[in-house]
N, C-alpha and C positions, 0 to 999 in steps of 0.2 A: 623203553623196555622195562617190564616191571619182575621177570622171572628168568633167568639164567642156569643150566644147568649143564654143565659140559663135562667131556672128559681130554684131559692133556695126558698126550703118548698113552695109551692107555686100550689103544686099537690096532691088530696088526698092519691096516689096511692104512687108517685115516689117522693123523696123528692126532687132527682136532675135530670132534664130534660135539655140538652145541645143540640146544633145546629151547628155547624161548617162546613169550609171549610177551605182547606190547598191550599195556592196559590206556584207556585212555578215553576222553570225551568222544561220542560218537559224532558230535556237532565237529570235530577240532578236524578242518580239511586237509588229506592227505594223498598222496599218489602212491597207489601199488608197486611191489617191487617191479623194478626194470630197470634195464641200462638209463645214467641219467643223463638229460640233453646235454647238460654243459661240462659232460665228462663220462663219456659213452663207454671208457673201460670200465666204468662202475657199476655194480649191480646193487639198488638196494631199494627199501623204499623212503619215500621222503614226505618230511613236513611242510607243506605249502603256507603255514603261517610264518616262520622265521627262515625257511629253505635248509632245517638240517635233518640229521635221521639220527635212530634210534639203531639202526644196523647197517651197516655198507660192506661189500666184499671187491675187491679189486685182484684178479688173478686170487692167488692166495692170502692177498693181505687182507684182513677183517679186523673193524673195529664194532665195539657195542658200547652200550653204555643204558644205564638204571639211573633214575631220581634216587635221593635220600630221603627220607618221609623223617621231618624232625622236626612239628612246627613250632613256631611260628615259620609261617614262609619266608625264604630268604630269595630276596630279590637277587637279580645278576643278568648276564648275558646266556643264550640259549643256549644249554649242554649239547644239544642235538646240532651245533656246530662245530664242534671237539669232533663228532661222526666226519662231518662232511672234509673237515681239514683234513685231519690225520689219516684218513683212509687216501688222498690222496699225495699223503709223502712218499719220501720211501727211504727216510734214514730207520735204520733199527726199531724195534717197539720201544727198549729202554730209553732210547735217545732223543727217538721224538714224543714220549710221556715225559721226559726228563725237562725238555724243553718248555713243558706248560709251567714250572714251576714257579716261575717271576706272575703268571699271570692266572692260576688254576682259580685265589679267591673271590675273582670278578666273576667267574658265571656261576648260574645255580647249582647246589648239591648234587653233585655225580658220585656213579661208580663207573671206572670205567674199564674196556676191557681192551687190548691190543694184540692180534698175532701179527707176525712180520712173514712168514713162510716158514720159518724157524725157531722162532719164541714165543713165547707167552707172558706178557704183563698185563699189571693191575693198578691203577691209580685212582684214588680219590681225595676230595678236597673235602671234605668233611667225614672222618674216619670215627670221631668218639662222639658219644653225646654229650653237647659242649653246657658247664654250668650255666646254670640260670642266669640271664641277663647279659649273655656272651655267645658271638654269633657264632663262633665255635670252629668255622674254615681254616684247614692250615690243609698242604699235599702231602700228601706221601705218595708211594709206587712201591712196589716188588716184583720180582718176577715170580709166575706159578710152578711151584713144583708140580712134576706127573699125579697125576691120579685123576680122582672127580672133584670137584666144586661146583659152587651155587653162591647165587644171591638173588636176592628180592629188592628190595628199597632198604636194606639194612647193611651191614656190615657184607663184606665177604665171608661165606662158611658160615654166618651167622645161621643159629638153628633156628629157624621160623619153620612153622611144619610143610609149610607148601614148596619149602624150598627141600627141604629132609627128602619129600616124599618124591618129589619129582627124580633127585641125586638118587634117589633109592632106583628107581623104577630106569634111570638111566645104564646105574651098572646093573642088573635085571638085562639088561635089552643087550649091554657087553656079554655077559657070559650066556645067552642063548643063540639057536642055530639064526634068528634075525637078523644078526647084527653078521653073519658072515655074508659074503658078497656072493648073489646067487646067478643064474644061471641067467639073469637080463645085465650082469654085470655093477649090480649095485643093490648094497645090503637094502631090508626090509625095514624101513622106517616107518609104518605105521604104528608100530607098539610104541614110541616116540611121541605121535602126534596123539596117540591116546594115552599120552600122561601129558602131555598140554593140556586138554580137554576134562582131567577131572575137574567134576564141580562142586566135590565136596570141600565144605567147609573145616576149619579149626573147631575143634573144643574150645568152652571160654577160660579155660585154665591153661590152655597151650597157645594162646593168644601174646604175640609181642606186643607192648606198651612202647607205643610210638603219640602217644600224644594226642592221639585224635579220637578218644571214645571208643567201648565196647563194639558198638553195634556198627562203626562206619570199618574198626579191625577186623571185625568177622565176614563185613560185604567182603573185603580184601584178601581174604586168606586162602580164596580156594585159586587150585592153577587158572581154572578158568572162570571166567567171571562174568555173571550173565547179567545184566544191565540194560536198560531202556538209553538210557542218557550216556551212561558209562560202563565199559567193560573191556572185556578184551577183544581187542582189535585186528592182531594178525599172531597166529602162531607159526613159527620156522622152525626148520631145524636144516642145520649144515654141515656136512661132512669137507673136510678138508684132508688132502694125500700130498703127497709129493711133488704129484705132476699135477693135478685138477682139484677144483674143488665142486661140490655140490650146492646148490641155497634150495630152498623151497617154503615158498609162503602161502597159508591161507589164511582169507579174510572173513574177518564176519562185521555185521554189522550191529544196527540195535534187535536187543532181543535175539542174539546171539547168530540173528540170518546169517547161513551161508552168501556170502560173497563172492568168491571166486579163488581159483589157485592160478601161482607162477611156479616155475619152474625152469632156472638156469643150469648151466655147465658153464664153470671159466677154467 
């Protein structure tokens, strides 16, 4: 997942409202969300090269997680297995983020994100940009206070504009008739997946310096990201209540092809 925008208790209805998109090689094989064979209360999609995911939902519990963009690249074990673990606990968010802690600086730069049915945490293993000549991994975690947040490959709340704009356009969609839940029983999520789908880019003056060159941070900055090779891959958004939750993902391919939608209820 390369773009997060949620909102915590912040909804009368849903207590957790998420916005994503997954950026990624188009070549890199993957299976669409669905329940998964070797643990069919899970909804998510997955990575068929290391078997983890970038989002899972199980009843109510959902985990996510984001790259760090800080290079040089740091080697490790696949973060998109922190997905497929943790979504299948079920101690606490705080307890089982708390648990990676002997083990967080072995896989690659994450962010990551954990609800249990009842909280909201945050952990990552590479939090500052580490000096020069220093790989820079150490954990942390918090729990999220109510409101909205965002992240991209950078910090949490970090201001990157694409994550600004999306946070923006998320509480936008909170205080309009949209987001209340209509007469098919379920708020209007489209204005949602059309702020996934911006494809405007950054200014080169509102550009984060992440180490990788002007021109590969501007391919990077818009929500959506339209690419031959690489771009964005599936956008979702997730409503989460009391008693049910929402997912819905659509897919696209190179050159931004429609690929198909899912659409669960757990």
């Amino acid at each position: 997942m390369c773009l997060i925008a949620l909102a915590w208790r912040a909804h009368p209805r849903y207590q957790l409202v998420l916005a994503t998109n997954r950026d990624e090689f188009h070549a890199r094989p993957t299976r669409a969300l669905a329940a998964w064979d070797d643990a069919p209360d899970v909804i998510g999609g997955r990575d068929e090269l290391h078997g983890g995911s970038w989002l899972a939902l199980r009843g109510r519990r959902l985990v996510a997680v984001t790259n760090v963009r800080r290079p040089p690249e740091r080697e490790g074990l696949s973060r998109g297995e922190l997905v497929a673990h943790l979504v299948r606990d079920d101690a606490p968010a705080s307890h089982a983020l708390a648990s990676l802690a002997p083990v967080a600086t072995g896989y690659r730069p994450f962010n990551l994100l954990m609800h249990d049915g009842a909280s909201l945490a945050f952990a990552s293993n590479l939090p500052d940009v580490p000096p020069e000549g220093e790989d820079g991994r150490r954990f942390v975690m918090r729990p999220l206070s109510a409101g909205i947040h965002g992240m991209s490959n950078g910090a949490l709340d970090a201001p990157w504009p694409k994550t600004v704009a999306t946070m923006s356009r998320l509480e936008d969609w909170l205080a309009s008739s949209a987001a209340q839940v209509g007469a098919d029983g379920w708020p209007d999520i489209e204005p949602l997946f059309d702020a996934l789908a911006d494809p405007a880019q950054a200014a080169d003056d509102a550009l984060p310096d992440t180490g990788i060159g002007p021109e590969r941070e501007r391919f990077l900055s818009s929500a959506f990201i339209h690419g031959d090779a690489y771009g964005t891959r599936a956008s979702t958004v997730v409503l989460v209540a009391d008693d049910h939750a929402l997912i819905v993902e659509r897919r696209f391919g190179p050159g931004s092809r429609f690929d198909g939608e899912a659409r669960f209820v757990t």
